[in-house]
C-alpha positions in Angstrom: 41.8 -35.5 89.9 39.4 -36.4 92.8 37.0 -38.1 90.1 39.7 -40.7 88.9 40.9 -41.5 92.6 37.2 -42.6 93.8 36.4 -44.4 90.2 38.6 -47.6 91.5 36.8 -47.3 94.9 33.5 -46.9 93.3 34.7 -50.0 90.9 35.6 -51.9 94.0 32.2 -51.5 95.7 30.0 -51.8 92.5 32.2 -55.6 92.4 31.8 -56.0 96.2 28.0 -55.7 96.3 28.0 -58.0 92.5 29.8 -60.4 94.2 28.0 -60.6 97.6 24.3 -60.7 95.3 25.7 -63.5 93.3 26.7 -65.3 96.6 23.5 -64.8 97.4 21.5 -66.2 94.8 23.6 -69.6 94.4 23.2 -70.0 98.2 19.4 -69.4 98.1 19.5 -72.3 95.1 21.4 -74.6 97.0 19.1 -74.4 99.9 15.7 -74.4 98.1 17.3 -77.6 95.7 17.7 -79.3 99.5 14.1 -78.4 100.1 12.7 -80.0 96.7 11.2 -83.2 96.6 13.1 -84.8 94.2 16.2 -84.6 96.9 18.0 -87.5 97.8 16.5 -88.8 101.0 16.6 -92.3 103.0 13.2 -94.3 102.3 13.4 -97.1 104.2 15.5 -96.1 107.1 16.7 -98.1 110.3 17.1 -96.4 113.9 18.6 -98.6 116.9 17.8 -96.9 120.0 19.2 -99.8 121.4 22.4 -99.6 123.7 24.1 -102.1 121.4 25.7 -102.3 118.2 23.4 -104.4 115.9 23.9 -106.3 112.2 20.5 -105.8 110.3 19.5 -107.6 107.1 16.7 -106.7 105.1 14.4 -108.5 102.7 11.5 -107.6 100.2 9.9 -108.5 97.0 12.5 -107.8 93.7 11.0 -108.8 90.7 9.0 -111.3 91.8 11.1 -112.9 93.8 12.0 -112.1 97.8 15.5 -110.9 98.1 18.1 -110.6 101.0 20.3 -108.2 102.1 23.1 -107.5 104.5 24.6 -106.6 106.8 24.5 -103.1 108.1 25.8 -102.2 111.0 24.3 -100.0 113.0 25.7 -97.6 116.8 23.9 -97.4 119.4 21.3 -94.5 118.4 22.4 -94.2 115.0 20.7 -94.5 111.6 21.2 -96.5 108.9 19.3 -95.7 105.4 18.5 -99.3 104.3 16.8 -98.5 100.8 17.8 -95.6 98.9 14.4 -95.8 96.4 11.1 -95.0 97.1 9.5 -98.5 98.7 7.8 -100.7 96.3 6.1 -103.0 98.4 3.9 -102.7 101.6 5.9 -105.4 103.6 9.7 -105.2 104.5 11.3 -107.8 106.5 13.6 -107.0 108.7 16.3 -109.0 110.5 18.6 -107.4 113.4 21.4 -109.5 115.5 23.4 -108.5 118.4 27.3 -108.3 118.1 27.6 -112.2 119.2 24.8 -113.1 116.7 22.1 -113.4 118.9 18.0 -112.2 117.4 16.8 -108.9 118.3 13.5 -109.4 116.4 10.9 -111.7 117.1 10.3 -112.2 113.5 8.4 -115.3 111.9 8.8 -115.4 107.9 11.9 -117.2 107.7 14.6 -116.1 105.0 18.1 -117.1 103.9 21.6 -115.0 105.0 25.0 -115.8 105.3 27.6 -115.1 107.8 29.3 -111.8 105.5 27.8 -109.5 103.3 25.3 -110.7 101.0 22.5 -110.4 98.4 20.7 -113.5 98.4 17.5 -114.2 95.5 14.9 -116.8 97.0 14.4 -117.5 100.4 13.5 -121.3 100.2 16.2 -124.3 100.7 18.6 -122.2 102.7 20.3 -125.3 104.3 20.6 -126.6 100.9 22.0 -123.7 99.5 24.5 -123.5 102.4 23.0 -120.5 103.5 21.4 -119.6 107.1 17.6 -119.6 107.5 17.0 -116.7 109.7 13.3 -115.0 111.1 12.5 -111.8 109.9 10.2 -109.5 111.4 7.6 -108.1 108.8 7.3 -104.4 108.4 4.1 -103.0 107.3 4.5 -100.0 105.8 1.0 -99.1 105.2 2.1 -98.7 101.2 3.9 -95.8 102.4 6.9 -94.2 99.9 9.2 -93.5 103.0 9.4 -95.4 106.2 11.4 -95.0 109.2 11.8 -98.5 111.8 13.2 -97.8 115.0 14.6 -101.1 116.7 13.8 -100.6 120.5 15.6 -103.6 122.0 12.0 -104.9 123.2 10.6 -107.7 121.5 9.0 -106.1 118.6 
């Protein structure tokens, strides 16, 4: 009778120590599919190490054609991934206001937004359009595939 009392025990154990392996394995997958380089990561990101909260908008080439986007909002040493894909063009241009609206950037190429979100194609004839002509600094991102900017508060 001893034999059939440690068989469940034994059972137990042999599922214990299947169990804990399987664990494991799916945990050293999940961390080495964080670690590949086909992960989901930011490529154009945005740091303020400001001590305000800033607006940004962004523009770069689309198809041809120079496109604007905003906003983002962004804490006071936070991060903000801008562009999800891997950057396309050398030059972003990058736009940042203070919570009243006021320029952080010293920026010179001069590009349409509006007052609320947007996504804006062309960046000629923004009065026309009804739109707000605004100076964005340019970026270089030395035809990089990932870029981090951090916006310092100083004039960049």
């Amino acid at each position: 009778m001893p034999t059939t009392a440690a068989r469940p025990l034994r059972l137990k154990t042999l599922r214990i120590r299947e169990l804990a392996r399987a664990a494991g394995i799916f945990l050293a997958a999940a961390g080495g599919a964080c670690l590949m380089p086909n992960a989901a990561r930011a490529e154009f990101a945005v740091c303020n190490q400001t001590l305000d909260v800033v607006n940004l908008a962004i523009g770069q080439e689309v198809d041809a054609i120079f496109q604007t986007d905003g906003w983002w909002t962004i804490g006071a040493n936070q991060c903000v991934n801008v562009i999800q894909d891997e950057l396309a063009n050398r030059y972003i241009y990058v736009y940042a206001t203070d919570v009243f609206g006021h320029p952080m950037l010293a920026g010179s190429t001069e590009m349409c937004v509006e007052r609320r979100r947007f996504s804006l194609r062309g960046i000629n004839d923004c009065w026309q359009r009804g739109l707000i002509a605004a100076k964005f600094l340019e970026v270089d991102t030395l035809d990089q595939e990932r870029w981090t900017f951090f916006l310092t508060g100083k004039t960049e």
